[in-house]
C-alpha positions as CSV (number, residue, x, y, z in Angstrom):
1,X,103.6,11.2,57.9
2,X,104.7,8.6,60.3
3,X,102.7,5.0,60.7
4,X,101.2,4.9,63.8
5,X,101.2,0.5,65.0
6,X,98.7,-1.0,66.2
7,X,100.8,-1.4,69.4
8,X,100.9,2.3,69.9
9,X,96.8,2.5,69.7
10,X,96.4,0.0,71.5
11,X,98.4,1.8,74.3
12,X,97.8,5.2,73.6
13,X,93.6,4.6,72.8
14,X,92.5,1.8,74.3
15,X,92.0,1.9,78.2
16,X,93.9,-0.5,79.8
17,X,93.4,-2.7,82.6
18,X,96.6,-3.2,84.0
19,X,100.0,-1.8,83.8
20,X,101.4,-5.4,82.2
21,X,98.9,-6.5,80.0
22,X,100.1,-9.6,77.4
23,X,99.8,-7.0,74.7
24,X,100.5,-9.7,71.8
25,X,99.2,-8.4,68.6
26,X,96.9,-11.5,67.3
27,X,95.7,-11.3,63.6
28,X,94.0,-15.0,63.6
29,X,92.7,-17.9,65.4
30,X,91.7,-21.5,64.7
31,X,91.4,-25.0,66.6
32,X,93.4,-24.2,69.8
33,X,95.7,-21.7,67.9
34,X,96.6,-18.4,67.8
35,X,98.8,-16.3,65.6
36,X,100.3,-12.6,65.9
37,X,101.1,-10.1,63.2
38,X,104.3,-11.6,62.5
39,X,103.1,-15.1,62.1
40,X,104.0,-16.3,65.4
41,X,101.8,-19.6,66.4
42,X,100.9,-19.6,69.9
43,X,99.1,-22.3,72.0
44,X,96.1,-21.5,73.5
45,X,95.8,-22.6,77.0
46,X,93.1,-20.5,79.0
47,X,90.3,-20.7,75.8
48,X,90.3,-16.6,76.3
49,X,89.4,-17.5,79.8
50,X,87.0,-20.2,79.2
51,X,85.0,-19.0,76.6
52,X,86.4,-21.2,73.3
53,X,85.7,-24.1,74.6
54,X,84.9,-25.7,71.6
55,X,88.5,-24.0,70.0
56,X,88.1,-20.8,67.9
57,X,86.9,-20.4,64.5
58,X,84.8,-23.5,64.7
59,X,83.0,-23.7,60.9
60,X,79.6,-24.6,62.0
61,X,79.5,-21.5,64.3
62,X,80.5,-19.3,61.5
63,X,78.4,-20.7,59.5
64,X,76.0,-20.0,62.4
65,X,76.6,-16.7,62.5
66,X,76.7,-15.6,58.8
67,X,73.0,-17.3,58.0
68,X,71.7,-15.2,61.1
69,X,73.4,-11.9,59.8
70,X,71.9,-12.6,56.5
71,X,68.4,-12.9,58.4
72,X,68.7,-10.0,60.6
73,X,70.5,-8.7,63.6
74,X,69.4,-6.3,66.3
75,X,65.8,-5.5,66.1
76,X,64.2,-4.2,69.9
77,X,64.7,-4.2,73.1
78,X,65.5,-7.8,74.6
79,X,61.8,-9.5,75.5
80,X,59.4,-7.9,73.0
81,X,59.8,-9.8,70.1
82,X,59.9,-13.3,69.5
83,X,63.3,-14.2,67.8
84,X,64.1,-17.8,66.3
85,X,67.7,-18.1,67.8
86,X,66.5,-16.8,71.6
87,X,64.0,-19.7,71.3
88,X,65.6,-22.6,70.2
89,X,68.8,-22.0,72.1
90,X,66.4,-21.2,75.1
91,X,65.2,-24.6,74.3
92,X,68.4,-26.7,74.0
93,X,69.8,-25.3,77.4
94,X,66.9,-26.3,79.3
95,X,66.3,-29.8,77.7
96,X,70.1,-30.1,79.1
97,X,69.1,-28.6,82.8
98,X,67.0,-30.3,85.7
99,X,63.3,-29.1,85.5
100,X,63.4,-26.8,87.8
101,X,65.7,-24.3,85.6
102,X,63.0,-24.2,82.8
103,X,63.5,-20.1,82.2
104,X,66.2,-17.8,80.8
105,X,67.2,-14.6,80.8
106,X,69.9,-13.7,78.2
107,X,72.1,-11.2,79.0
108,X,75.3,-9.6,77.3
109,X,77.7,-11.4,79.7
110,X,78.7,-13.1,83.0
111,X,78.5,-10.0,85.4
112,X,74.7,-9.0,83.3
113,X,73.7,-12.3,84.6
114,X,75.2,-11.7,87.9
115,X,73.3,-8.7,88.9
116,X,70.1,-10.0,87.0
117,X,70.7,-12.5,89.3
118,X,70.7,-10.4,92.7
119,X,67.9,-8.1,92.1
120,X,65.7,-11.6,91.0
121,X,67.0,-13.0,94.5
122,X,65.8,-9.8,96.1
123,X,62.2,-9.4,94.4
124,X,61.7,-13.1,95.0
125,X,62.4,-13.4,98.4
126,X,61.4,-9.6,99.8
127,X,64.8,-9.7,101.1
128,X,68.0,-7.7,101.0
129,X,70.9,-9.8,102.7
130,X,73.2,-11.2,100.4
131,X,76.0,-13.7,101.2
132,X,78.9,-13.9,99.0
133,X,82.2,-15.6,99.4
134,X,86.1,-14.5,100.1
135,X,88.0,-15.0,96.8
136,X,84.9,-15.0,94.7
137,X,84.9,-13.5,91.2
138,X,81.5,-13.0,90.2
139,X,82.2,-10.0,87.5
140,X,83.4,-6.7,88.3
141,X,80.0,-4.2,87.5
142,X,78.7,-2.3,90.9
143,X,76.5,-5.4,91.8
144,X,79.2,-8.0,91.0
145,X,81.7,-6.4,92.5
146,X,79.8,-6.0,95.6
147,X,79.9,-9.8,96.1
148,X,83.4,-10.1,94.5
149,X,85.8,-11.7,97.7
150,X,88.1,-9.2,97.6
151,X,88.5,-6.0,99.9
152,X,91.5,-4.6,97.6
153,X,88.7,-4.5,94.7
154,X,85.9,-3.3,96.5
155,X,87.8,-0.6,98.4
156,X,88.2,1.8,95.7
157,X,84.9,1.7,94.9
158,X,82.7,1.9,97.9
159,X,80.2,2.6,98.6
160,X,78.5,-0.7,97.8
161,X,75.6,-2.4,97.9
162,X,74.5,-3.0,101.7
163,X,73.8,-6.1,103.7
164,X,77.0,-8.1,102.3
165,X,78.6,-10.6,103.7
166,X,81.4,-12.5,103.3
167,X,82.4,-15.7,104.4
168,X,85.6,-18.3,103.7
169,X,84.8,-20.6,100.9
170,X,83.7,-24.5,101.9
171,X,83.5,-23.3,105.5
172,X,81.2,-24.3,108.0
173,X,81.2,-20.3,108.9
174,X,78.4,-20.0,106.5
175,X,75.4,-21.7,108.4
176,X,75.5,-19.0,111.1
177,X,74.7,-16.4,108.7
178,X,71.8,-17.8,107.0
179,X,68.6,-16.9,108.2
180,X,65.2,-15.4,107.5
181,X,66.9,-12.3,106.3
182,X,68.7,-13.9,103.6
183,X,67.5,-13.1,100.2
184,X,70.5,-15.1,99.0
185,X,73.5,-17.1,99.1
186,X,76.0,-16.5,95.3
187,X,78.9,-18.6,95.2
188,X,80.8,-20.6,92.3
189,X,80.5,-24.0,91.9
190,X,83.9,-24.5,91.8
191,X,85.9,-21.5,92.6
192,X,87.8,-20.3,90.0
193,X,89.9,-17.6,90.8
194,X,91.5,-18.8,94.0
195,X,92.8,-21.1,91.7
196,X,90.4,-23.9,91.6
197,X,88.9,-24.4,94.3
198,X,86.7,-27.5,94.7
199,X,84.3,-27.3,98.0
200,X,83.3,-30.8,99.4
201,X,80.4,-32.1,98.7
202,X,78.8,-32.7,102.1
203,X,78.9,-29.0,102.5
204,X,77.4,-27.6,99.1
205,X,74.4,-30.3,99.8
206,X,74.6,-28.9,103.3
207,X,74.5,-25.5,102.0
208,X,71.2,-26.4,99.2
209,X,69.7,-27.6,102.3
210,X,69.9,-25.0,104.6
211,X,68.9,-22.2,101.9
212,X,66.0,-24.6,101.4
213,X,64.8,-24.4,105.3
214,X,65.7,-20.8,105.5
215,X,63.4,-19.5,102.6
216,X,67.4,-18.3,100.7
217,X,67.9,-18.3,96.7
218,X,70.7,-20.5,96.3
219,X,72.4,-18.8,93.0
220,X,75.7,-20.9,91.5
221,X,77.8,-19.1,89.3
222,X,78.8,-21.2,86.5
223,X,80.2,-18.9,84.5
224,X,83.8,-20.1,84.3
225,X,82.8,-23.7,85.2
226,X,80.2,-24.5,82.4
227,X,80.1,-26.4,79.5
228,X,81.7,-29.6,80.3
229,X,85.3,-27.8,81.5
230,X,84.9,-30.0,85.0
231,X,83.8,-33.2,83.1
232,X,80.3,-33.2,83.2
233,X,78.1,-30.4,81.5
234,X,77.5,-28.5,84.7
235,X,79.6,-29.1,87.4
236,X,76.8,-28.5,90.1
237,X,75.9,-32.5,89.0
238,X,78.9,-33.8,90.5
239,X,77.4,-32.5,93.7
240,X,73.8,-33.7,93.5
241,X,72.6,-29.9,94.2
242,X,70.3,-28.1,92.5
243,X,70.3,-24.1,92.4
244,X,67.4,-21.6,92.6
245,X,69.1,-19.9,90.3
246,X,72.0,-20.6,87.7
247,X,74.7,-18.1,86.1
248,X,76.3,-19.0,82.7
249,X,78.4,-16.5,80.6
250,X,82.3,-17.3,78.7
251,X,81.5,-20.4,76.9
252,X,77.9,-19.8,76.5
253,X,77.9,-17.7,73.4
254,X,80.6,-19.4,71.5
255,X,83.3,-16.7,71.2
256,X,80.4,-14.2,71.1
257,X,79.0,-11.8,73.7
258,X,76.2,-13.7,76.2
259,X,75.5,-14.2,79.0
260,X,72.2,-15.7,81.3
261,X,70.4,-16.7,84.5
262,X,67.9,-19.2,84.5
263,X,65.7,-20.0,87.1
264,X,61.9,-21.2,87.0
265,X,59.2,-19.9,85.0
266,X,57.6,-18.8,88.7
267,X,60.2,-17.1,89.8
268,X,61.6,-15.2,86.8
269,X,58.2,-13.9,86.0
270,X,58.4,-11.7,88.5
271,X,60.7,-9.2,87.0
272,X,57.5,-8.5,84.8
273,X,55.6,-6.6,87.1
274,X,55.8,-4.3,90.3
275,X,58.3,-2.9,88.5
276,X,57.6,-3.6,84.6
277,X,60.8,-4.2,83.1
278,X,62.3,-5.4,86.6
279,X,65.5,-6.0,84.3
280,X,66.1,-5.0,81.1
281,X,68.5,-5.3,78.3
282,X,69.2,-3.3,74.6
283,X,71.4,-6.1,73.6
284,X,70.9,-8.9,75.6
285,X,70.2,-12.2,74.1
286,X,71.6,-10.9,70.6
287,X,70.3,-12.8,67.8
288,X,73.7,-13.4,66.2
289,X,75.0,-14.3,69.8
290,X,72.2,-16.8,70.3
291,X,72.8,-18.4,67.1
292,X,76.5,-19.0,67.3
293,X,76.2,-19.7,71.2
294,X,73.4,-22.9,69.7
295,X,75.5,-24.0,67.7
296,X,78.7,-24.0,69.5
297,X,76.6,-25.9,71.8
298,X,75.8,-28.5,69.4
299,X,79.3,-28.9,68.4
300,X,80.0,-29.6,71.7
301,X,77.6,-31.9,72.9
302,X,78.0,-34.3,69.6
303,X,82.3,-34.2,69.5
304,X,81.7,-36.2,72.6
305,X,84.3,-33.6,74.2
306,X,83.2,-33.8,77.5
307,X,84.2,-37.2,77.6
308,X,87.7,-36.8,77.1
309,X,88.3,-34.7,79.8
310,X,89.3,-36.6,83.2
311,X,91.5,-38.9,80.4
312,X,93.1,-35.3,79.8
313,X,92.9,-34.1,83.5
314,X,95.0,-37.5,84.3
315,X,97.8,-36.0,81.3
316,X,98.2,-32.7,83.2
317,X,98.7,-34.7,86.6
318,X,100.9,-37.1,85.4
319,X,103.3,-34.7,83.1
320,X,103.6,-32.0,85.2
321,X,105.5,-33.4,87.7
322,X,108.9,-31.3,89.3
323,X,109.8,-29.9,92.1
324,X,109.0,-26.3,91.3
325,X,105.4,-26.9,91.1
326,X,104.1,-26.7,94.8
327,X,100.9,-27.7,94.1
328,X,98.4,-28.6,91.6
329,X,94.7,-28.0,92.3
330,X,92.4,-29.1,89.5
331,X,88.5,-30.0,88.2
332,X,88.5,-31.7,84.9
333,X,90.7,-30.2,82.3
334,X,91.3,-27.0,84.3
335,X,93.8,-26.9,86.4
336,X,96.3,-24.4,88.9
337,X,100.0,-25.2,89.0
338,X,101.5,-23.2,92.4
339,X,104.9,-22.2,92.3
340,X,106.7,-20.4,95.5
341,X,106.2,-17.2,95.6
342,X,103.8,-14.6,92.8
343,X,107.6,-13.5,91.1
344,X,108.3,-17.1,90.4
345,X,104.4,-18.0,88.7
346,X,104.5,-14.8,86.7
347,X,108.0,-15.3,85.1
348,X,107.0,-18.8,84.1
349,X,103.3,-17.2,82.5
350,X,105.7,-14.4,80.5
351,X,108.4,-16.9,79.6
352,X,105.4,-19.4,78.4
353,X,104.1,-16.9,76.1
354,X,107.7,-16.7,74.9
355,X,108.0,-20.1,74.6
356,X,104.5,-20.2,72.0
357,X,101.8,-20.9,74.8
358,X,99.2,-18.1,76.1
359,X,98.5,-18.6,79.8
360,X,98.0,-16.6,82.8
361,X,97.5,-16.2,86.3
362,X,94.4,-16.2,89.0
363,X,92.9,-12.5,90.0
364,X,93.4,-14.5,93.7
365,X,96.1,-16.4,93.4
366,X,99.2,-14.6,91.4
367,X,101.4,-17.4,92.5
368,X,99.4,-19.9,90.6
369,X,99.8,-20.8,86.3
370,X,96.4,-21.1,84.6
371,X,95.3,-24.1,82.7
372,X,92.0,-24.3,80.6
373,X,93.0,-25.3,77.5
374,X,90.4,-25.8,74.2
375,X,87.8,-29.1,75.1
376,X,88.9,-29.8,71.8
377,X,92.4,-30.5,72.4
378,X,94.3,-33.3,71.5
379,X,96.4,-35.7,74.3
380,X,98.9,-35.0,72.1
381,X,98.5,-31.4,71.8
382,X,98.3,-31.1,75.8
383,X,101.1,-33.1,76.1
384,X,103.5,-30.7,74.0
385,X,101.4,-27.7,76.0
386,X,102.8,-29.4,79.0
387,X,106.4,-29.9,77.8
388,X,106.5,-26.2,76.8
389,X,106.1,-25.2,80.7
390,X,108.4,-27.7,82.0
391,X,111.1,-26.3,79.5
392,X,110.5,-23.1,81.1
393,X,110.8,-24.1,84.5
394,X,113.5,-26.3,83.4
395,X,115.3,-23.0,82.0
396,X,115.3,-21.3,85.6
397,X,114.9,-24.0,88.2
């Protein structure tokens, strides 16, 4: 009987997103490394798209994770019982957040959070107009996707929920839509897949104050941008704002399924009642999730990470200097290198991969590299990451 590969599963069983997906075959990961079946060592430089922050295999979140197994795992419905690693990672995050955001929901990931998010805007406020943002990525479930920046997503799938908007990101345009019909205003705090997008900070205060005045849920979507990626722990502090509402998801369970929206006590309790169960979850908030996502917290909080980053930031400006690189937009150690046309960008990304270092391009932006490397990485480690894609532009420039 022939051997069926992996490789032929994985393409013959498992639905697939795209017609070009990386399709490597990895059988391990530690630090900022990968490996494939045939030993291969690869560099890792989008953290699986921001969620190993703190590298992969990190032993104290193992270690995490096997006493919680040993304890138990999945026991009810998310919110009836009281479970130890809900709790005290429920505590950490808010000693770490501005009083306001004293509540959270956990969820099973970013785009959970997202639509938690909307309908808790909606019951809150007795509203239904929702203002989103062009080249927003806010998840890609019916919700999410109706607030998702995109027209070539949404198409397909319409119809949608009503009483959108969309508006240009960091654009003045927004003020004329906020009124006393708003429910809410969802954006990122930094705009991720446009390719980093950083919005000035005259007009994010401009836009907390104008929610404010107008009665709006102000939701920020720090889903990508959490955990210390931009330099500081939440990048809605480099703004002096404040949301009504916060997203997390990626980063937030430490390689493990989670997600959350937190808000205050006031305001989330009202998913409690007219309807009970407003929003509910079977897996949400998994125990095992919640215990690794604590302690891959911890790790990152006391390896002084976060400190390192605008010292790293500096690396990536300085060394990727050459002509083929249009542009580099950047927040902390994440980073968009723009190249001439999509053609050019994607046959760097493949050739990278080649070359020993996983990267990728924006859902907005397919002329732009991707760079969100492990908060853990060395200078010299970035360095060499950074030396690999100038060999490949090098190669064909």
């Amino acid at each position: 009987m022939a051997v069926i590969s992996n490789r032929d599963i994985f393409f013959k069983h498992i639905a697939q997103t795209s017609d070009a997906p990386i399709g490597l075959e990895i059988v391990k990961a530690e630090g900022i490394y990968q490996y494939d079946a045939s030993g291969k060592k690869y560099i890792d430089l989008i953290s699986g798209f921001n969620v190993a922050n703190i590298g992969h295999s990190n032993p104290a979140v193992i270690a995490a994770i096997k006493e919680q197994v040993e304890k138990y795992m999945h026991l009810i419905v998310y919110g009836e019982f009281i479970e130890s690693p809900q709790t005290a990672y429920a505590k950490l995050l808010i000693s770490h957040l501005p009083a306001s955001l004293n509540c959270v929901y956990f969820t099973n990931s970013g785009a959970e959070a997202t639509e938690g998010a909307l309908k808790l805007a909606k019951r809150s406020t007795n509203r239904t107009n929702i203002i989103a943002f062009n080249k927003s990525y806010h998840g890609s479930t019916q919700g999410a996707l109706s607030v998702m920046g995109d027209e070539y997503f949404r198409n397909a799938f319409r119809p949608l929920l009503p009483g959108i908007s969309h508006v240009d990101y960091n654009s003045d345009e927004v003020f004329e839509y906020i009124n006393e019909t708003t429910a809410c205003v969802i954006l990122e705090t930094i705009q991720a897949e446009s390719g980093i997008t950083v919005p000035s900070k005259k007009w994010l205060q401009q836009l907390r104050a104008t929610c404010t005045e107008q009665g709006a849920v102000l939701i920020l979507d720090e889903i990508q941008a959490g955990f210390g990626r931009t330099g500081t722990l939440w990048a809605f502090e480099q703004f002096d704002v404040v949301p009504d509402i916060l997203l997390l998801g990626k980063a937030l369970g430490g390689g493990m399924p989670l997600g959350a929206f937190i808000a205050c006590k006031e305001m989330m309790h009202q998913l409690s009642f007219n309807p009970v169960l407003g929003h509910i979850t079977t897996f949400g908030g998994h125990p095992v999730c919640c215990a690794a996502g604590k302690a891959a917290f911890e790790e990152l909080l006391n390896g002084n990470f976060i400190n390192d980053v605008f010292s790293k930031e500096k690396i990536i400006l300085d060394k990727l200097n050459h002509p083929a690189i249009q542009q580099i937009n950047h927040c902390g150690l994440w980073a968009s290198l723009q190249f001439k046309d999509a053609p050019t960008a994607q046959h760097v990304i493949h050739e990278s991969v080649n070359s020993g270092l996983i990267t990728d391009w924006f859902v907005f932006a397919p002329d732009r590299l991707r760079i969100a490397p492990p908060l853990i990485i060395s200078l010299q480690e970035l360095k060499m990451a950074c030396n690999i894609i100038l060999e490949v532009i090098n190669k064909n420039y």
